[in-house]
C-alpha positions in Angstrom: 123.1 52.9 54.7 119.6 53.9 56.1 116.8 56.1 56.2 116.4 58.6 58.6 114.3 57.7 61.8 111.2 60.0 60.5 111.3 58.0 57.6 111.8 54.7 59.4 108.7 55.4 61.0 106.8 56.1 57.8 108.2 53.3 56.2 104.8 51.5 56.1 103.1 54.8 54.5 105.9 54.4 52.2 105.2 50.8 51.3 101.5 51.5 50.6 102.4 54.0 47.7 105.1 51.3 46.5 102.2 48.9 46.5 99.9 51.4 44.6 102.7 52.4 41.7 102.9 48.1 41.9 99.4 47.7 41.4 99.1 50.1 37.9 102.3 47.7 36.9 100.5 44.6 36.9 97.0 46.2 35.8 98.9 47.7 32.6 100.8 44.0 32.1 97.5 42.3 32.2 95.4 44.2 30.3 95.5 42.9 26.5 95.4 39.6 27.7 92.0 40.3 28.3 91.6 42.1 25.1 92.9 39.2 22.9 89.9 38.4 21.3 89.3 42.0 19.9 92.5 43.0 19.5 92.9 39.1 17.5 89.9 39.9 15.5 90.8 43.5 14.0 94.2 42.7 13.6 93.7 39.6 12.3 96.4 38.1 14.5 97.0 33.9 15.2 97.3 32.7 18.4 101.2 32.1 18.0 101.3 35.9 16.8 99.9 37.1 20.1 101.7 34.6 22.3 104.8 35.8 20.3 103.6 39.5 21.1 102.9 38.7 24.8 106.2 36.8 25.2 109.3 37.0 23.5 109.9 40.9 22.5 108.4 42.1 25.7 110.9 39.4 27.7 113.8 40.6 25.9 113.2 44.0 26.2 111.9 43.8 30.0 114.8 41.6 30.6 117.9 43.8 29.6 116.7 47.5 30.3 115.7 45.3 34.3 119.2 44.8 34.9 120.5 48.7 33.3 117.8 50.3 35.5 118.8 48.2 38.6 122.0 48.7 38.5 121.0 52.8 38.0 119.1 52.2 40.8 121.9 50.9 43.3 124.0 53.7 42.1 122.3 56.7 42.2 119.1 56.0 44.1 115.7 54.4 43.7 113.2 57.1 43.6 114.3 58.4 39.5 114.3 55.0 38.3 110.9 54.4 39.9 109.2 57.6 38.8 110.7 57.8 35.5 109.9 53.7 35.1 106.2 54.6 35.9 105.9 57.4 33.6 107.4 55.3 30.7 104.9 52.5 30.7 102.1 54.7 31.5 102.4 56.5 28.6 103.5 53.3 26.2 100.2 51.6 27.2 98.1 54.7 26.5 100.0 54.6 23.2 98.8 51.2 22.7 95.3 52.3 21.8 96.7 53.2 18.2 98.8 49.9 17.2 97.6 49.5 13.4 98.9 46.3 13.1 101.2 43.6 14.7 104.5 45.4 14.7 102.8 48.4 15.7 101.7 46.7 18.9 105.1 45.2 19.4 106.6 48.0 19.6 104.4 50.3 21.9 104.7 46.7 24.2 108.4 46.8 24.1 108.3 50.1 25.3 105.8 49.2 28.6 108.0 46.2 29.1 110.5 48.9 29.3 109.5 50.7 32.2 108.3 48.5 33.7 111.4 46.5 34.1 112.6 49.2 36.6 109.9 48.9 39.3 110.4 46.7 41.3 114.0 46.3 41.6 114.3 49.5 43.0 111.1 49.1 45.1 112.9 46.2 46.2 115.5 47.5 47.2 113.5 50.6 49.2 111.8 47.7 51.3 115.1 45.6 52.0 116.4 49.2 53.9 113.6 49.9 55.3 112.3 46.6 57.1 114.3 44.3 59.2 114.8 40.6 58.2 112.2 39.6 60.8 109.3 41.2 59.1 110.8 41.4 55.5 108.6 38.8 54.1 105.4 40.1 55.2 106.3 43.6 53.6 107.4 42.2 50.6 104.0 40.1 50.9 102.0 43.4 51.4 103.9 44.8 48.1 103.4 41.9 46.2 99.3 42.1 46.7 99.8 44.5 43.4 99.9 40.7 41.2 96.3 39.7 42.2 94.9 43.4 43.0 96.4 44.8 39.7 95.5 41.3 38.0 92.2 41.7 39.1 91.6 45.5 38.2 93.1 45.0 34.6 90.7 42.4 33.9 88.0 43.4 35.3 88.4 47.0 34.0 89.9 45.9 31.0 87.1 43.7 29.9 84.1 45.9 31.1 85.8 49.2 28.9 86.5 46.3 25.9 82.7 45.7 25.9 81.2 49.1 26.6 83.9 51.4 24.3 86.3 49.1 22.7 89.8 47.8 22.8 91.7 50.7 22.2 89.9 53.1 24.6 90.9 50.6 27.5 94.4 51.1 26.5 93.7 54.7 26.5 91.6 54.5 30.2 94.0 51.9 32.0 97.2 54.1 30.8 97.1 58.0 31.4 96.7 58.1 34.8 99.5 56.0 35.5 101.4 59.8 34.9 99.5 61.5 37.4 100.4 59.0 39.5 104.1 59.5 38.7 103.4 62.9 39.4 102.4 62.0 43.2 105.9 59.3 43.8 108.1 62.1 42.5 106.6 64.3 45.1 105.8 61.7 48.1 108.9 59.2 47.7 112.2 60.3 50.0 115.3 60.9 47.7 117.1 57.6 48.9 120.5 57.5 49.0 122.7 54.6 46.9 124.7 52.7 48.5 128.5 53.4 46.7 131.3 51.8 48.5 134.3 53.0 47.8 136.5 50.3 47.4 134.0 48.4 44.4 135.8 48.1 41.4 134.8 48.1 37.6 134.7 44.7 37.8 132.9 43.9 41.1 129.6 43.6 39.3 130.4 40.3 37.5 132.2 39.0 40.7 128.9 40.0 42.6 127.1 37.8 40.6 129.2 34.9 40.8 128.9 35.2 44.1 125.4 34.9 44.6 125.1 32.1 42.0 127.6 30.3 43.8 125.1 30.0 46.8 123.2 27.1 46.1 119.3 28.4 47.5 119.9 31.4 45.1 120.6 29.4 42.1 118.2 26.9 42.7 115.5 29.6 43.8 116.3 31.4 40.3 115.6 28.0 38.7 112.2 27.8 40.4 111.3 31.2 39.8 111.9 30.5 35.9 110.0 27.6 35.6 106.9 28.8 37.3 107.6 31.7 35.4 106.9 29.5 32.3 103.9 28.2 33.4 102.2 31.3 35.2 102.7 33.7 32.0 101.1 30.8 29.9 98.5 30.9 32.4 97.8 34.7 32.8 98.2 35.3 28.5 95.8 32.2 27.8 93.5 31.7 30.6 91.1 34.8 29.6 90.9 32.9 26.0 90.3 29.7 27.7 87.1 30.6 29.1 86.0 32.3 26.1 86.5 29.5 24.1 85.6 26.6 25.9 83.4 28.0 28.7 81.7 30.5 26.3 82.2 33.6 28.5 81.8 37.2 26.8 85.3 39.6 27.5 83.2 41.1 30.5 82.8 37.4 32.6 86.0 36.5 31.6 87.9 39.3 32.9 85.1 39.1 36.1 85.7 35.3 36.9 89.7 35.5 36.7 89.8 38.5 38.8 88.1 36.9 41.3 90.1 33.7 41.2 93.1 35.8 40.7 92.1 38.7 43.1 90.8 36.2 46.2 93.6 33.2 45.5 96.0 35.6 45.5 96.0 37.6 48.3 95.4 34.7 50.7 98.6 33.0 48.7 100.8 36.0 48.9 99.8 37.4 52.3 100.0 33.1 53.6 103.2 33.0 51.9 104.7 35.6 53.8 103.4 35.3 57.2 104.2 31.7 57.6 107.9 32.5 55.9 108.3 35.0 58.6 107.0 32.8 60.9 108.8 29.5 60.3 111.9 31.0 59.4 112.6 32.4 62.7 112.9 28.6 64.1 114.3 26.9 60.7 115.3 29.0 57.9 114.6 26.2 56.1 111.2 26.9 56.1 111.4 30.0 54.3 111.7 28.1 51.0 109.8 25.3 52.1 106.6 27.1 52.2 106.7 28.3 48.5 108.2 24.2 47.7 104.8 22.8 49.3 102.7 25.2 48.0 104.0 25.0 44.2 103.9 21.4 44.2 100.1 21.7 45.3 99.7 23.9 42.5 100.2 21.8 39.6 97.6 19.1 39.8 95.0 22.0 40.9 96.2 23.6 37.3 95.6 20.2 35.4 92.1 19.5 37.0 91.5 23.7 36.3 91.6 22.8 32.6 90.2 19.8 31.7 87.2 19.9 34.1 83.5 20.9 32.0 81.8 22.5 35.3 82.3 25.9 34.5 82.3 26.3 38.2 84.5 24.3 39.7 87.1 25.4 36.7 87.1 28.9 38.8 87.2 27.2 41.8 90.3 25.0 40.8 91.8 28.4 39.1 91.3 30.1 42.2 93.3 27.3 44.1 96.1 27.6 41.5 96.7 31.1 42.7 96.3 30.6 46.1 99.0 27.8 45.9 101.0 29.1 44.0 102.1 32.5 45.3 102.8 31.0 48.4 106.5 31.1 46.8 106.1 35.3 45.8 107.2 36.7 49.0 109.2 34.3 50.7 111.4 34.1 47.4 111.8 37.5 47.1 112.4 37.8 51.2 115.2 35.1 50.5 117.2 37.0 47.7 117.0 40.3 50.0 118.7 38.4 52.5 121.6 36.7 50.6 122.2 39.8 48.5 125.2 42.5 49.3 123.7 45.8 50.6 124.7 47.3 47.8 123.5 44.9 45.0 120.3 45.0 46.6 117.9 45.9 43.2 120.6 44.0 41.2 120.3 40.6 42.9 116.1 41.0 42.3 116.7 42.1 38.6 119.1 39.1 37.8 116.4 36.7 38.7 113.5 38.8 37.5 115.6 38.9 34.3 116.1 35.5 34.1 111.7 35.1 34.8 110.8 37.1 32.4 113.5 36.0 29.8 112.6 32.5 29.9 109.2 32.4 31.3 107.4 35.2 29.6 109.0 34.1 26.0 108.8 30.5 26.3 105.5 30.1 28.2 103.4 31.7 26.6 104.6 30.9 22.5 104.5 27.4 23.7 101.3 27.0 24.6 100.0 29.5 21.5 102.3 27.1 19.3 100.8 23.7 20.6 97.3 25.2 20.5 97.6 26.0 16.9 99.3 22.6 16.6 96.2 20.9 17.6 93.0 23.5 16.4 92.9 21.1 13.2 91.7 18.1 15.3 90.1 19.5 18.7 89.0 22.9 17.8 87.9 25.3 20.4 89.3 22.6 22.7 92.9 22.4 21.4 94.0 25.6 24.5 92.7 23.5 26.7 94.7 20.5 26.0 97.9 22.9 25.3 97.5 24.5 29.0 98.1 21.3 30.2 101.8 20.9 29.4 101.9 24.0 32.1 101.8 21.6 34.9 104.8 20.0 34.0 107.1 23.4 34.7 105.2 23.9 38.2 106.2 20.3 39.3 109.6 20.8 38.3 109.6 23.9 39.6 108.6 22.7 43.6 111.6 20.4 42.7 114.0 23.2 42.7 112.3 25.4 46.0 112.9 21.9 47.8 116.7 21.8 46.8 116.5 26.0 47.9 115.2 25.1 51.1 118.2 22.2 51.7 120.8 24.7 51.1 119.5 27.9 53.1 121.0 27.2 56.3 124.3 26.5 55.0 124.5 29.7 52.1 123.0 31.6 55.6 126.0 30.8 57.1 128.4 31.8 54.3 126.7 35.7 54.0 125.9 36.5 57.2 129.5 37.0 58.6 130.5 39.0 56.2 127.0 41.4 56.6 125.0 40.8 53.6 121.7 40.3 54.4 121.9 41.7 57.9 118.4 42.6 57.8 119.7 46.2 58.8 117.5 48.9 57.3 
């Protein structure tokens, strides 16, 4: 299936309003993290209570509604499920603004987590038609920039508006126009076609996935992705109160410094990431998971030095590294799953493992490190988060363990898919 050759030729125009819907995702995901201290003092909330807020309800809720809208997605096109995704969470973070209490909260988070579960599978998906598996990892690369940009803009934003009106109004500010803007896709985005072969059965769907698991790089790459999933939800829910708390920084630097270290690490990471996947690839495919392996296994003593160094400055400067090393493994991993994946599984294949992320990683990580913080308060104080981030570098080792095994399989699993066309790289 493809898009008509007008469209082909707009497929970058295309990408750019992906990459904007992506962006408001990630700025409405970040945004109480850097509200924690507000929203913690009128709520009268624990650390464990907002870890638990920020982790487990909105994993399970993100988790299952990802693989219904994927699956939606495949079958009866991308652009609803994107639209009506954006809309949803737009709306459920706006609605934020009048949580009362804990369960309150919970619930209007459940329902962001919600939509948002249906982006990017289906932008996925878009991208895997429209760009060939040459280029694929730089698009998804330029797609991706939404996890530093939107990181950036919802702390920045989000902690300026904190300051200056309040918690709740940023809720209010950072979530409307998220509907205007679904407003604009409904109009702009093409009405893609799903791809429906006849001859899938009931069935096929479970058999799709034990196909994909039995390749070893997409098992072992859905293992990686969980376990820095652990670590970089820890990271991203904790590290505005880290600074607050040990480095004395007001909602308004906090939210500053992180979106720089986010915002600059980030798009060099991503953008490196994808460039040198692309790059290498072509001569070893190999490559396209060692990159993110290398790059991870930087990461984690970057992360360790990050926390338990007192120069305020050089804690940004580590943080920035983190993120920088780190997504090296965004684009290439997605890149990888587009190419193993069946055409027609195509938003599936990316909400399994983004299922399996934000499952694991975004109810584990972050109630760990809330739990071991609260675990410790008695004895260190202000200092105990610091000493709880720490256990975060144990996941990002063992996570450039398993991107190492991914790479070792590629050629071979390559081998297996390619002959019978999935991931052709045909648009």
């Amino acid at each position: 299936m493809s898009f008509d050759p007008s469209a082909r030729r707009n497929g970058w125009v295309l990408l750019l309003l992906l990459l904007l819907v992506n962006v408001f995702n990630f700025v409405d995901r970040q945004l109480p993290y850097i509200l924690v201290t507000a929203i913690r003092s009128e709520l009268k909330l624990t650390d464990a209570q907002f870890g638990l807020m920020a982790g487990l309800p909105f994993a399970l809720v993100f988790s299952c509604c990802a693989l219904l809208l994927a699956r939606l997605a495949d079958r009866y096109g991308a652009r609803l499920v994107l639209v009506g995704s954006l809309a949803v969470w737009s709306l459920a973070t706006a609605l934020s603004g009048l949580a009362q209490g804990f369960f309150h909260l919970i619930a209007a988070r459940a329902f962001v987590a919600a939509g948002e579960s249906g982006s990017m599978p289906a932008a996925h998906a878009l991208i895997a038609r429209l760009f060939a598996v040459q280029g694929r990892a730089l698009a998804y690369a330029v797609f991706s920039l939404a996890v530093p940009i939107g990181g950036t803009l919802g702390l920045v934003l989000g902690g300026w508006i904190n300051d200056t009106l309040g918690w709740r109004q940023a809720f209010f500010v950072i979530g409307l126009p998220g509907v205007l803007l679904a407003l604009l896709a409904w109009v702009a985005l093409p009405a893609t076609p799903a791809v429906r072969p006849p001859d899938r059965s009931a069935s096929s769907f479970a058999a799709a996935l034990r196909q994909l698991f039995r390749l070893r790089s997409y098992a072992h790459t859905t293992a990686a992705c969980v376990l820095f999933g652990i670590a970089y939800f820890a990271m991203t829910v904790f590290g505005p109160a880290f600074l607050m708390r040990v480095h004395g920084h007001t909602a308004t630097q906090a939210g500053l410094a992180l979106g720089m270290a986010s915002g600059i690490g980030g798009v060099i990471g991503i953008l490196g990431g994808g460039i040198l996947a692309d790059h290498l690839g072509r001569k070893d495919a190999r490559w396209r998971q060692l990159v993110p392996a290398i790059g991870v296994a930087l990461c984690a003593p970057a992360a360790l030095g990050a926390w338990l160094c007192e120069p305020v400055g050089l804690a940004l400067l580590l943080l920035t590294l983190v993120h920088l090393l780190g997504l090296l493994c965004h684009a290439p991993t997605w890149a990888n799953i587009q190419l193993l994946a069946p055409d027609d599984m195509r938003a599936t294949a990316t909400a399994v493992v983004q299922f399996c992320i934000v499952l694991v990683g975004a109810s584990v990580g972050p109630a760990a490190i809330g739990w071991t913080s609260d675990l410790l308060a008695p004895k260190f104080g202000a200092a105990a988060l610091r000493y709880a981030l720490c256990g975060v570098a144990v996941f990002i080792a063992w996570s450039a363990l398993h991107f190492l095994l991914a790479s070792r399989a590629m050629g071979a699993d390559l081998a297996r898919v390619e002959p019978a066309g999935a991931g052709s790289g045909k648009p």
